[in-house]
C-alpha positions as CSV (number, residue, x, y, z in Angstrom):
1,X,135.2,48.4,72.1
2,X,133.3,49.9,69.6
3,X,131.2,47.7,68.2
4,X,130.1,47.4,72.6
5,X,129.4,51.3,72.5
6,X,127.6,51.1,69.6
7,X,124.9,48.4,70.4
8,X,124.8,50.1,73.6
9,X,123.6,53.5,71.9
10,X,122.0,52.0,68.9
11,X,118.8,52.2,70.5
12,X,118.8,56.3,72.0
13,X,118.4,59.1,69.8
14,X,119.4,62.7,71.0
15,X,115.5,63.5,70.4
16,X,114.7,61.1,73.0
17,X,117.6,62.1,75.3
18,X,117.0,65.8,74.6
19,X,113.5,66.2,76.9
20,X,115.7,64.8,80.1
21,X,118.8,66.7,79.7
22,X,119.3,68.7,76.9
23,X,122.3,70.2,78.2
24,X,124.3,67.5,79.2
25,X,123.2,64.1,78.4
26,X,121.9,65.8,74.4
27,X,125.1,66.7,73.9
28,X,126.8,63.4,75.6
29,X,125.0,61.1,73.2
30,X,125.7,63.2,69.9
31,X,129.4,63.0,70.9
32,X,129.3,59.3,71.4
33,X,127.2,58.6,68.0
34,X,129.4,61.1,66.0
35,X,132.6,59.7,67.6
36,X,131.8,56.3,67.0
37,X,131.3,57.2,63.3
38,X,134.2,59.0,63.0
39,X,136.4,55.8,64.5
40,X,134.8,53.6,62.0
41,X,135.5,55.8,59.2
42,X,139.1,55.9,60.4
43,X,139.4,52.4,60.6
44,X,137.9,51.8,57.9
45,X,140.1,54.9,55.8
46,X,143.7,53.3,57.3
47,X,142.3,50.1,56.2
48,X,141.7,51.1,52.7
49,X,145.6,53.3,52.5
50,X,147.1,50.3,53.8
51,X,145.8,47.8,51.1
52,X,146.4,50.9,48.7
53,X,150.5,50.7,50.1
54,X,150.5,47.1,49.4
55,X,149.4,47.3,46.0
56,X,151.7,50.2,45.3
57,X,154.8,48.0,46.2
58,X,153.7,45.1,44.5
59,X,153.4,47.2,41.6
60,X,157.1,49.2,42.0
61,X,158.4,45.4,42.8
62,X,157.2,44.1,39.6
63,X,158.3,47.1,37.6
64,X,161.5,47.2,38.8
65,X,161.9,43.4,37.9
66,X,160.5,44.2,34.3
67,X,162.7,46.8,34.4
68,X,165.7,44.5,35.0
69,X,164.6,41.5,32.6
70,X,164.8,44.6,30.2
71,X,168.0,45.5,30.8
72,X,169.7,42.2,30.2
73,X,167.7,41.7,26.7
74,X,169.1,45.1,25.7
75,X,172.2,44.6,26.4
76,X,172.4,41.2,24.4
77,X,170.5,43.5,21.7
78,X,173.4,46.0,21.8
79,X,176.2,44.0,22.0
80,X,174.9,41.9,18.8
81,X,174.0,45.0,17.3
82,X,177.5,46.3,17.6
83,X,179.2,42.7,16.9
84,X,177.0,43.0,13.6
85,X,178.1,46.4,12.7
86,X,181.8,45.9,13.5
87,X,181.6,42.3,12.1
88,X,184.3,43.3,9.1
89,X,186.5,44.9,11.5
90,X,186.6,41.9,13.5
91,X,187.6,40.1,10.5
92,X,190.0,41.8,9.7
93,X,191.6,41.8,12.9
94,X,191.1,38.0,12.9
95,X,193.2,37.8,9.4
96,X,196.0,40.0,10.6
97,X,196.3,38.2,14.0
98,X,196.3,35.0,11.9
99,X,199.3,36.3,8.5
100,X,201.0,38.2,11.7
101,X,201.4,34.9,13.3
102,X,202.3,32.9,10.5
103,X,205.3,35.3,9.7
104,X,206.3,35.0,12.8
105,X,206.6,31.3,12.9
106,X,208.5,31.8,9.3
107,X,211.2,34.8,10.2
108,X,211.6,34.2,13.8
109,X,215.2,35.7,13.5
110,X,214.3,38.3,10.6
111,X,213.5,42.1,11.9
112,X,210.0,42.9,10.1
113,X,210.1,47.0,10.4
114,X,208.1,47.3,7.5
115,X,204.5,46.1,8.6
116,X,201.3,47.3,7.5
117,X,199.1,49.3,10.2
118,X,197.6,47.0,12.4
119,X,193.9,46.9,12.6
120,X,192.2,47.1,16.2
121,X,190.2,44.9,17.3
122,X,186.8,46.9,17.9
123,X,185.3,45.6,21.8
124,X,181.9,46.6,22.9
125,X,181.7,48.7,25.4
126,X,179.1,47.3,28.3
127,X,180.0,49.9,30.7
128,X,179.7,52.7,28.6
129,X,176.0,51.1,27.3
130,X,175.1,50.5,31.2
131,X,175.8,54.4,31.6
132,X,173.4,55.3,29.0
133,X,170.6,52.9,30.2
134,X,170.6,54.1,33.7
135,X,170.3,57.1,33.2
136,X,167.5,57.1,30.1
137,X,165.7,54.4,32.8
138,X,166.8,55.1,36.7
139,X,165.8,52.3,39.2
140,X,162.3,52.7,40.2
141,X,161.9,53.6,43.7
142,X,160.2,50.2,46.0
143,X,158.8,51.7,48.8
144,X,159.3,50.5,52.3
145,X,157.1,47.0,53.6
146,X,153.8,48.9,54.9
147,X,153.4,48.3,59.0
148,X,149.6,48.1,60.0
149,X,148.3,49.6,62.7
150,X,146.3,47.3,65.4
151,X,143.2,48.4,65.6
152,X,141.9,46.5,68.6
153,X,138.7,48.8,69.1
154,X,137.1,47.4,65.7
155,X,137.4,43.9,64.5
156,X,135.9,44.1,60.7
């Protein structure tokens, strides 16, 4: 392990080492210090990206479900919105529906060719406002749960 390795070497220098053996054991013990470093910094570097991910995901997680509380106050926006602009049409559907009916209770038997133009009754369209939405605000991408690696070498 390295924290074994490293309490093992703490105490040599290469300057020491280098009267001995400078070809060999030198160059052994600059390895082992310099690798040792390297590892922690690795550890210490996945450690850091991983943490990073997490945050990253919590973050898309929570804008997506923004994103979605969003959606379902605009549409109640839009659909009032539209119910507002549309609200004399309505009524006037309502009326005709209402004198169409009553006529029809009164001359059941009688054929009524002459009628006025019947108003429509205007209906707002969620699916076409969905359409829109989607594609002025696409789903934000969550990305997938982050695995750790084991790093059994080095326990921080």
């Amino acid at each position: 392990m390295v924290p074994f390795i490293e309490k093992n070497v703490d105490n040599i220098s290469v300057e020491d080492v280098n009267p001995y053996n400078q070809v060999v054991a030198g160059r052994i013990i600059s390895w082992v210090i310099n690798a040792i470093r390297l590892r922690k910094g690795d550890i210490t570097r996945r450690k850091a990206l991983f943490r990073r991910s997490i945050e990253l995901r919590e973050e898309a997680i929570q804008k997506e479900a923004a994103r979605k509380a969003r959606l379902e106050v605009e549409i109640v926006d839009a659909e009032n919105k539209y119910n507002d602009d549309h609200k004399e049409d309505m009524e006037a559907y309502l009326q005709y529906q209402q004198r169409s009916q009553r006529e029809k209770d009164e001359e059941e038997d009688e054929d009524n060719t002459e009628r006025d133009a019947a108003p429509v009754m205007p209906v707002f369209n969620k699916e076409e406002f969905l359409a829109k939405w989607l594609t002025d605000n696409p789903p934000i991408n969550i990305p997938d749960e982050p695995v750790e690696e084991p790093d059994n070498d080095w326990i921080m």
